[in-house]
Biotite code that builds the C-alpha atoms (Angstrom):
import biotite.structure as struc

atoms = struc.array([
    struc.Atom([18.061, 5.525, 25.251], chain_id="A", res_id=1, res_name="UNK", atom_name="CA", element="C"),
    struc.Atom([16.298, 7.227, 22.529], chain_id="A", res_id=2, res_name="UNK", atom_name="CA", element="C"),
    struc.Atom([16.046, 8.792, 19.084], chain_id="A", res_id=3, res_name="UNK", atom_name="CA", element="C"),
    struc.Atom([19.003, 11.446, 19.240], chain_id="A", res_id=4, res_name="UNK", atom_name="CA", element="C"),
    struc.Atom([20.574, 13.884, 16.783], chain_id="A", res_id=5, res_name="UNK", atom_name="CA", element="C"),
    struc.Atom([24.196, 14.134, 16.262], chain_id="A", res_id=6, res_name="UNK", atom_name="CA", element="C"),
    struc.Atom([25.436, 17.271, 18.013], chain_id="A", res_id=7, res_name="UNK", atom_name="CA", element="C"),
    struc.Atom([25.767, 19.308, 14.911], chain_id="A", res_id=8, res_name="UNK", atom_name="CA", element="C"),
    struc.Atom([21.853, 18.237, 13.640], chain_id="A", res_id=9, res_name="UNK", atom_name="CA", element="C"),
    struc.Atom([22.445, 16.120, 10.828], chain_id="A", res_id=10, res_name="UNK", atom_name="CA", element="C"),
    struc.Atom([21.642, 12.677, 11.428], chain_id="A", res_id=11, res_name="UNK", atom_name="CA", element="C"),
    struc.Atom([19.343, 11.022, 13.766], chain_id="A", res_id=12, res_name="UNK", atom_name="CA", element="C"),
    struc.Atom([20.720, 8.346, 15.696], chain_id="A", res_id=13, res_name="UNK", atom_name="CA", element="C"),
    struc.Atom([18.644, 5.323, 17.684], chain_id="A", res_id=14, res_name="UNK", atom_name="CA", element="C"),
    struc.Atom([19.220, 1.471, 18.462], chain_id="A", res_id=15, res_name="UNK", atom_name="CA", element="C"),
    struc.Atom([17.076, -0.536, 16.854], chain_id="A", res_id=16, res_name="UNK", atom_name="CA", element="C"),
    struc.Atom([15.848, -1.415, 20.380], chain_id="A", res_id=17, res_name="UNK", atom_name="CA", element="C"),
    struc.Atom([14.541, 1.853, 20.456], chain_id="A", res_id=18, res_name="UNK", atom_name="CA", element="C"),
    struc.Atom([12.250, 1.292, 17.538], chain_id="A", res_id=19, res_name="UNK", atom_name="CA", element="C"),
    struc.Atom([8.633, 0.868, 18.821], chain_id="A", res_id=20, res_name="UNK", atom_name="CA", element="C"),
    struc.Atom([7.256, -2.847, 17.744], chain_id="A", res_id=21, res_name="UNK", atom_name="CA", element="C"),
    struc.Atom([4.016, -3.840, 16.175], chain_id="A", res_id=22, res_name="UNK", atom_name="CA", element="C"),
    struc.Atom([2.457, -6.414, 15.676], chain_id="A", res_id=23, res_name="UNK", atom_name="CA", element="C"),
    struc.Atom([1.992, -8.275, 12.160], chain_id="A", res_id=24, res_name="UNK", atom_name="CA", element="C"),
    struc.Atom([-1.435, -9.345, 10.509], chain_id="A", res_id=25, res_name="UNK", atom_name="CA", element="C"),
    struc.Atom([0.273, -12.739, 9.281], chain_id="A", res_id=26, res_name="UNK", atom_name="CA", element="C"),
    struc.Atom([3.382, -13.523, 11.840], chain_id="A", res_id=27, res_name="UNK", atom_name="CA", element="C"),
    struc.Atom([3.961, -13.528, 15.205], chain_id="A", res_id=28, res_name="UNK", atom_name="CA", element="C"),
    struc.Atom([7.200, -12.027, 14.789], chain_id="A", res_id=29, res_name="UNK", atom_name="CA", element="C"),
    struc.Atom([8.017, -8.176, 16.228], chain_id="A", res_id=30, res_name="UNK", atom_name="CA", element="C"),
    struc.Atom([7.935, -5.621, 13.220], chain_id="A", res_id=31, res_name="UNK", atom_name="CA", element="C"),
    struc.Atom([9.981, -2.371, 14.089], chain_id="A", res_id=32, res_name="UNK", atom_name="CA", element="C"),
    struc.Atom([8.919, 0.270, 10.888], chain_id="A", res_id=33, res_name="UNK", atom_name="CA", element="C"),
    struc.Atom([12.052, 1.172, 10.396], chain_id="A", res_id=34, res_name="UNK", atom_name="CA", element="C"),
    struc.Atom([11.316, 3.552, 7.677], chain_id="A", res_id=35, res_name="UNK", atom_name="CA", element="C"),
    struc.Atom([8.268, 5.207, 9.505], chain_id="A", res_id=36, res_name="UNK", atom_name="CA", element="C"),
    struc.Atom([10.542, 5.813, 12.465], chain_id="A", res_id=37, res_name="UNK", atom_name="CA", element="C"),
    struc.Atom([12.869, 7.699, 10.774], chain_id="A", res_id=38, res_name="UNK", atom_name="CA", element="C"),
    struc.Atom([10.187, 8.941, 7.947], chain_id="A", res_id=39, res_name="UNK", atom_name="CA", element="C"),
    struc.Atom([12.082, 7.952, 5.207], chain_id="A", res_id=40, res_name="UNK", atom_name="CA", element="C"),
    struc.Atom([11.014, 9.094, 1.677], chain_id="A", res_id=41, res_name="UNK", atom_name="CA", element="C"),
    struc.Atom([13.345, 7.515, -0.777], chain_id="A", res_id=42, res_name="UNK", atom_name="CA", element="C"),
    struc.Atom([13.148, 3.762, 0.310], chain_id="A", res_id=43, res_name="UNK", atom_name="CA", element="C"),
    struc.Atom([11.227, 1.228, 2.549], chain_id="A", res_id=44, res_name="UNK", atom_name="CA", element="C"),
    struc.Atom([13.010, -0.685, 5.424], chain_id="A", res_id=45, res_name="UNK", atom_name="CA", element="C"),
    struc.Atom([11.608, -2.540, 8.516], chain_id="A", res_id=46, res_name="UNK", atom_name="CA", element="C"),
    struc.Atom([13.223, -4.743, 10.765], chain_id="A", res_id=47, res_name="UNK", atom_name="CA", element="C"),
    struc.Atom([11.314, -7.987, 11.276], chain_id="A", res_id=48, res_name="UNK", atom_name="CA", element="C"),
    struc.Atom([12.573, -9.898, 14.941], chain_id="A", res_id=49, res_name="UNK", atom_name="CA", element="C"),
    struc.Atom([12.231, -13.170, 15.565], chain_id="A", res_id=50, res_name="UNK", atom_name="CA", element="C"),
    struc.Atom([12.064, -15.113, 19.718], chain_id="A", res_id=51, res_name="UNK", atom_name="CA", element="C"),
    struc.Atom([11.713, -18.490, 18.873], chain_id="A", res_id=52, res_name="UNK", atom_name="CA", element="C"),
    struc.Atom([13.167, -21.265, 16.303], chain_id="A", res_id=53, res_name="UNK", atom_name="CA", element="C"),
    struc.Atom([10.678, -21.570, 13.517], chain_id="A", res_id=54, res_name="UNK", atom_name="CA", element="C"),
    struc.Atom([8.721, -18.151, 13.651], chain_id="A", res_id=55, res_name="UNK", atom_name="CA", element="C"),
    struc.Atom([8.054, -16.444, 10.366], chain_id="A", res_id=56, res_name="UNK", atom_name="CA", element="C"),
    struc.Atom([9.691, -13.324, 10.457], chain_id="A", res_id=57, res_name="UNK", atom_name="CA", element="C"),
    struc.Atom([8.154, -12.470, 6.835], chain_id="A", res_id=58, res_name="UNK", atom_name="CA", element="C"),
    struc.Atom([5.433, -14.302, 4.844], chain_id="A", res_id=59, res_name="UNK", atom_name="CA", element="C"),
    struc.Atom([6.547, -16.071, 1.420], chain_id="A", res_id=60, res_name="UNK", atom_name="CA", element="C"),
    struc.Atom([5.668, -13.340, -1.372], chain_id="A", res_id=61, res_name="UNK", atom_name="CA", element="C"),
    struc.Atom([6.289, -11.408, -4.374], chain_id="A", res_id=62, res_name="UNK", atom_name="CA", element="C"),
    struc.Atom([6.385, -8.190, -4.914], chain_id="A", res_id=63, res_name="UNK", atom_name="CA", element="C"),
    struc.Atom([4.181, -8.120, -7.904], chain_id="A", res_id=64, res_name="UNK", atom_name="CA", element="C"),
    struc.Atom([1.128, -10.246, -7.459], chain_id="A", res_id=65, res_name="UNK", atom_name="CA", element="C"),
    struc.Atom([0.665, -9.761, -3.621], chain_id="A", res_id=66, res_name="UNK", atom_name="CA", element="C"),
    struc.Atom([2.044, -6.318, -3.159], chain_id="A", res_id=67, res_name="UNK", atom_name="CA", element="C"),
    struc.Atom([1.861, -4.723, -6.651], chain_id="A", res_id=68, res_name="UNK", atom_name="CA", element="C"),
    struc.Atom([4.978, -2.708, -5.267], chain_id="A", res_id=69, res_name="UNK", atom_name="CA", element="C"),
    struc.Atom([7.645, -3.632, -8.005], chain_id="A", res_id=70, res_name="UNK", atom_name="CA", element="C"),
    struc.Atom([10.129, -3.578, -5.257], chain_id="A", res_id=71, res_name="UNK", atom_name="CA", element="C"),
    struc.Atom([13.597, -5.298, -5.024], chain_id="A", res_id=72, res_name="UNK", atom_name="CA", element="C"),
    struc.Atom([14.657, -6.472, -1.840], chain_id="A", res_id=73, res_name="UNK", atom_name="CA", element="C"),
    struc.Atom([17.498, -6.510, 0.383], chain_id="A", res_id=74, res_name="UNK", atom_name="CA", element="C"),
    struc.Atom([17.863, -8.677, 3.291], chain_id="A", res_id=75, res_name="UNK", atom_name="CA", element="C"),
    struc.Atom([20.139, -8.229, 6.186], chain_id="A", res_id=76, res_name="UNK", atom_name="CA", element="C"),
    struc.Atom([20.752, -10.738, 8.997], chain_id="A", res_id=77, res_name="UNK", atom_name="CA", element="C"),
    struc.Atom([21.470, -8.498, 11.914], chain_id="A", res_id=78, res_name="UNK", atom_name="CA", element="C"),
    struc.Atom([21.944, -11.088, 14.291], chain_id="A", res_id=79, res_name="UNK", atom_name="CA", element="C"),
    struc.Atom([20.925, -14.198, 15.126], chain_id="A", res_id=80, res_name="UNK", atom_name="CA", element="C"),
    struc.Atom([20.276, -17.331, 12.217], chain_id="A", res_id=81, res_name="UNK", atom_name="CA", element="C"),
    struc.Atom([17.648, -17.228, 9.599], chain_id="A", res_id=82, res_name="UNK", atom_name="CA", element="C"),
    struc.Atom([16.623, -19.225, 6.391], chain_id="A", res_id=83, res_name="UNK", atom_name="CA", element="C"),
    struc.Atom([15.103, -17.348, 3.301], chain_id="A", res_id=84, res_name="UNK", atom_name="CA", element="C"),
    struc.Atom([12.746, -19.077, 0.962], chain_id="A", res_id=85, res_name="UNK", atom_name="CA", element="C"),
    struc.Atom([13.560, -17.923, -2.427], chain_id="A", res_id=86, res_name="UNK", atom_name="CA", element="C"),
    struc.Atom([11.049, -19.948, -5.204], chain_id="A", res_id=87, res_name="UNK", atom_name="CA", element="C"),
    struc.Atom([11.272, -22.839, -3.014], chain_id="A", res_id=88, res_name="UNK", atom_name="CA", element="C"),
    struc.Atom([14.752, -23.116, -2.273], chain_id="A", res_id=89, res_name="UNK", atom_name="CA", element="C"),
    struc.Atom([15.806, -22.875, 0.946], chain_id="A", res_id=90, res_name="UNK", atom_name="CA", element="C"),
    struc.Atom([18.999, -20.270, 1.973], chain_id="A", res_id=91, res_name="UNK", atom_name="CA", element="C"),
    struc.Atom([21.055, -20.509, 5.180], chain_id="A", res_id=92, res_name="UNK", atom_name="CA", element="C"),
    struc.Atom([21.580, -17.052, 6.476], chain_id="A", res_id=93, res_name="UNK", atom_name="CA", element="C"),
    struc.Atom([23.754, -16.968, 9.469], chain_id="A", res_id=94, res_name="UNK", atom_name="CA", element="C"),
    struc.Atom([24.507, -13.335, 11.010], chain_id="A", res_id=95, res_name="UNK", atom_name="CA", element="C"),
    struc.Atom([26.109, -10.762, 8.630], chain_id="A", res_id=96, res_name="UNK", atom_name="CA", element="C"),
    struc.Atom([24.350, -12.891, 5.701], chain_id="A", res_id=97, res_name="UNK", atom_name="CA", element="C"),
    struc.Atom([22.612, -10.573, 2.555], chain_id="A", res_id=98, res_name="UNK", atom_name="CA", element="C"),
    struc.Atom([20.651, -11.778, 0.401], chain_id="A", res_id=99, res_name="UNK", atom_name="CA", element="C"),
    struc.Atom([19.597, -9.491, -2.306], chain_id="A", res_id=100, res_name="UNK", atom_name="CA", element="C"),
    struc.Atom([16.221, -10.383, -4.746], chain_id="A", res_id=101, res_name="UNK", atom_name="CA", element="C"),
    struc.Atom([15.986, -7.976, -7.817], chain_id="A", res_id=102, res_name="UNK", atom_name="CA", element="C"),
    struc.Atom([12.836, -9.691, -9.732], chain_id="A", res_id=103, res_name="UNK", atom_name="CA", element="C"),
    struc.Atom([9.294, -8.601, -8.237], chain_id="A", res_id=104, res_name="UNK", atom_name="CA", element="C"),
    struc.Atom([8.047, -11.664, -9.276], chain_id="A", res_id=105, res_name="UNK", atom_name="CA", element="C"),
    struc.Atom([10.256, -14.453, -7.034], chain_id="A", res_id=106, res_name="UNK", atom_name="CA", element="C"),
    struc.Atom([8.470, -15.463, -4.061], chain_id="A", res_id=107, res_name="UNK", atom_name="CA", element="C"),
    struc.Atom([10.538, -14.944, -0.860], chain_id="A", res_id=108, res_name="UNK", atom_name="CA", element="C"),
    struc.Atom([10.492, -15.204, 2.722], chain_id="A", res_id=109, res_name="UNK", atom_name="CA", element="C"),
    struc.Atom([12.434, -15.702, 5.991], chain_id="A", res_id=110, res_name="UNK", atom_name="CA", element="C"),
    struc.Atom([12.304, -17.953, 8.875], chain_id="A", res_id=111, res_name="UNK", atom_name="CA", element="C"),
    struc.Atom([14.049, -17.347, 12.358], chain_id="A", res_id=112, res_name="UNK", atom_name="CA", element="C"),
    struc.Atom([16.105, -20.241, 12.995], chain_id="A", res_id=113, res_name="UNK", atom_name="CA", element="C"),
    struc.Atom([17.573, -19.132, 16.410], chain_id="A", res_id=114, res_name="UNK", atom_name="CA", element="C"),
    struc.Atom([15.616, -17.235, 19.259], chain_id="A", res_id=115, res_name="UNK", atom_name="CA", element="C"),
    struc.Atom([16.610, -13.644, 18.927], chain_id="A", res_id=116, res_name="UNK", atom_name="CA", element="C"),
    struc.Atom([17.033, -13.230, 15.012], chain_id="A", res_id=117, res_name="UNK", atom_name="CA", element="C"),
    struc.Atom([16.954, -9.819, 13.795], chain_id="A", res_id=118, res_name="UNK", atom_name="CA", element="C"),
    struc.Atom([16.571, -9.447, 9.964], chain_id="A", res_id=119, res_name="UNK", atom_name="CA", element="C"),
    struc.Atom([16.653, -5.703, 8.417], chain_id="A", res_id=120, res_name="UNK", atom_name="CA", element="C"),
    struc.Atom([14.284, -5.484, 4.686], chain_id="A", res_id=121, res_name="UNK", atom_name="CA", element="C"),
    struc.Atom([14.569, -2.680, 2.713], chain_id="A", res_id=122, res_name="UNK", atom_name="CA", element="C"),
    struc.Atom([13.285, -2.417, -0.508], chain_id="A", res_id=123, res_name="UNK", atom_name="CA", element="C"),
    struc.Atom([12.160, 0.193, -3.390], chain_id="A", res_id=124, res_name="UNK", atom_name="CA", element="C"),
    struc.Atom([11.685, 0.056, -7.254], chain_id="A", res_id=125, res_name="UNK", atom_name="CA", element="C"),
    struc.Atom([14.177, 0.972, -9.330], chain_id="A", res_id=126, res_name="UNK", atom_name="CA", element="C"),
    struc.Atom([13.779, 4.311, -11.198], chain_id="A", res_id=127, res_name="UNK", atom_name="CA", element="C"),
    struc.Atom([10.247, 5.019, -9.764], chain_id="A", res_id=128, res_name="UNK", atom_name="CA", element="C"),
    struc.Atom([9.748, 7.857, -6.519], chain_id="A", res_id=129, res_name="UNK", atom_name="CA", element="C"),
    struc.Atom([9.365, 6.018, -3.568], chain_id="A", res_id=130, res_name="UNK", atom_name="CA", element="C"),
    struc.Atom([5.697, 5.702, -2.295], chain_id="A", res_id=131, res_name="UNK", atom_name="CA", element="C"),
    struc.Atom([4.685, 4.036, 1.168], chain_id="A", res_id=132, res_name="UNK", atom_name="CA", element="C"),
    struc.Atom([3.230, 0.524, 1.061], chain_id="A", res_id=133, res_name="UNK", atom_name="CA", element="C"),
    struc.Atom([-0.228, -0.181, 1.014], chain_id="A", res_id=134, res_name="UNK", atom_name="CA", element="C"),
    struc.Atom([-0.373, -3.052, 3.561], chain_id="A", res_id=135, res_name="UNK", atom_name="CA", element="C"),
    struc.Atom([1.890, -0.191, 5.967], chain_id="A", res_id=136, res_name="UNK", atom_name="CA", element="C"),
    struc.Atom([-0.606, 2.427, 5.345], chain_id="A", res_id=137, res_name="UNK", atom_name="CA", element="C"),
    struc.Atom([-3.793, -0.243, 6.290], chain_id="A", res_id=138, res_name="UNK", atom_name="CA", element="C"),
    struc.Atom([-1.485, -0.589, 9.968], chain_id="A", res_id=139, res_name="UNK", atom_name="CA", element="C"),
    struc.Atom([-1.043, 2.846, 10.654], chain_id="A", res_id=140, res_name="UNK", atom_name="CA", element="C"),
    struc.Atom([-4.131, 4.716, 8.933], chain_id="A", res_id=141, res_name="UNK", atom_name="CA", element="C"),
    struc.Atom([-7.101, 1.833, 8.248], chain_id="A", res_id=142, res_name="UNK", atom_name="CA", element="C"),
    struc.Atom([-9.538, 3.451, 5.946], chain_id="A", res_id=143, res_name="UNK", atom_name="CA", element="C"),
    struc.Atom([-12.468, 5.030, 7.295], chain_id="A", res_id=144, res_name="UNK", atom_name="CA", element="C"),
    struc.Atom([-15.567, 2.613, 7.594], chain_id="A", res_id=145, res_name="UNK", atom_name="CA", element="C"),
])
C-alpha cells in the first residue's frame, strides 16, 4: 500500500508502514521522517520505532543547547511500551500515553520498553515560522566537502 490521495484531492493518506526508514547517527532505532514524507511546512514530526527492549528510540536532549531549535515537544506512544526521560525522571508510557514538554531547555528522551514500540515526535516553536532541523538537513543534504 502506498501514499494515496483521498478521492476528491485533499489529503494524502499512508500507513506509517509505508514511511521509508532511515537510519539514526546516535540509535539503532528505525526513524520514519514523518514530516519530510508528507513535506510539511508548519511543524516537525518523525516517528522513531523501536525492535527490542532497551533500544533508544531518541537520545536524551534539549532543545536549546543541543539543537538550538526552541522547539516544544509532543510525544505519542503509538503502540507498543516506552519510558521517557524527562530531567532525570523516569515516565512510564504505555500505548496511547502523551507526554507533552513545553521548555526547550528540559532534557528528554525515550526508551522502547517492548519490541515493536512506535513513538510519534512532533515539535515546533511557538510563534516562530517553522524551519527544518539542522541535524534533518545534515541526513538528507550533507554539505558539500
Amino acid at each position: 500500500m502506498a501514499a494515496r490521495q483521498t478521492r476528491n484531492g485533499a489529503a494524502t493518506v499512508a500507513h506509517f508502514d509505508e514511511i521509508p526508514s532511515h537510519s539514526q547517527p546516535d540509535t539503532s532505532a528505525e526513524w520514519k521522517p514523518v514530516r519530510r514524507f508528507f513535506d510539511l511546512g508548519s511543524f516537525g514530526v518523525s516517528l522513531y520505532v523501536g525492535h527490542a527492549p532497551g533500544e533508544v528510540l531518541t537520545s536524551e536532549h534539549t532543545e536549546s543547547d543541543d539543537s538550538g531549535t526552541r522547539h516544544e515537544e509532543l510525544f505519542f506512544v503509538v503502540r507498543g511500551r516506552a519510558t521517557f526521560l524527562v530531567s532525570g525522571e523516569e515516565v512510564d508510557g504505555p500505548a496511547g500515553t502523551f507526554m507533552y514538554v513545553r521548555d526547550p531547555h528540559v532534557r528528554r528522551g525515550a526508551v522502547a520498553r517492548e519490541a515493536g514500540t512506535v513513538v510519534l515526535v512532533a515539535g515546533g516553536a511557538p510563534g516562530v515560522a517553522y524551519e527544518v532541523s539542522a541535524w534533518e538537513l545534515d541526513e538528507f543534504e550533507p554539505p558539500a566537502r
